[in-house]
N, C-alpha and C positions, 0 to 999 in steps of 0.2 A: 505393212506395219502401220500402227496406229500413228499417228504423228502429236508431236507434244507441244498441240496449241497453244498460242497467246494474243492476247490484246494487245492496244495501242493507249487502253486507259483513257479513248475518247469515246467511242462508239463499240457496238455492240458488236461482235464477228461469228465467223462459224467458216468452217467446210466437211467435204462430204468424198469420200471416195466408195464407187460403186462400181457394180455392173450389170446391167440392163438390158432386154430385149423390144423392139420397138420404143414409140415414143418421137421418132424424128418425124416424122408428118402423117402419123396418126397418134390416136387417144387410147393407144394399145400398151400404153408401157408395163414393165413388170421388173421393178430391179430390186438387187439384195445387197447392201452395205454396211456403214458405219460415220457415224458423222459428230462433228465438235462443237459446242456452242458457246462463245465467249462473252460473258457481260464485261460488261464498260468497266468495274471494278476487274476483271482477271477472273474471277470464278469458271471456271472449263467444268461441262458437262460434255461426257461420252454416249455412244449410245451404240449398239447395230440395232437393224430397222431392214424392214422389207417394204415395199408399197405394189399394188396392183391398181393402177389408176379404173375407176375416176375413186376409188379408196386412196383414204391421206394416208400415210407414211406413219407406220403400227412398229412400236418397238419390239426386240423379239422378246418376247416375257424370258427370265428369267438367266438371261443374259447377262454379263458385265463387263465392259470395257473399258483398258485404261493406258496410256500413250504409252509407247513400246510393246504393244499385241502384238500376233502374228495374226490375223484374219484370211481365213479363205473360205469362199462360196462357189454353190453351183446354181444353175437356174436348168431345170430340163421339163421340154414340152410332154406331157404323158401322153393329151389325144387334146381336141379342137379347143376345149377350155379348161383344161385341165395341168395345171403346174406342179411343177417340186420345188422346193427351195428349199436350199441343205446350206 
């Protein structure tokens, strides 16, 4: 479930709930999630997001998310570089 972010009204916050394949000591990662961004004022943006390193972290186009979602993903290998992400 999406969680219903806040600040502390001093510094900027965020998190992120994922899941990923590789990444722990190599430069293979591939994950598919959702993440929160809190400015210092309170303003939360949501987002889902995929990333395939060394690719930054691409929103899903036309996606919306907003605290109390249900999100669920899949991540499956097709063949040597080839992914799905659902």
């Amino acid at each position: 479930m999406i969680p219903n972010a806040g600040g502390n009204g001093v510094s900027a916050s965020g998190d992120a709930a994922w899941i990923g394949i590789g990444g722990v000591t190599t430069s293979d990662l591939i994950q598919v999630g959702t993440s929160d961004s809190v400015t210092r004022g309170g303003q939360v943006s949501s987002n889902a997001f995929y990333e395939m390193l060394p690719a930054a972290e691409t929103p899903v186009p036309g996606m919306t998310v907003s605290p109390g979602d249900h999100m669920s993903a899949t991540l499956a290998q097709l063949s040597a570089t080839g992914w799905q992400i659902s």
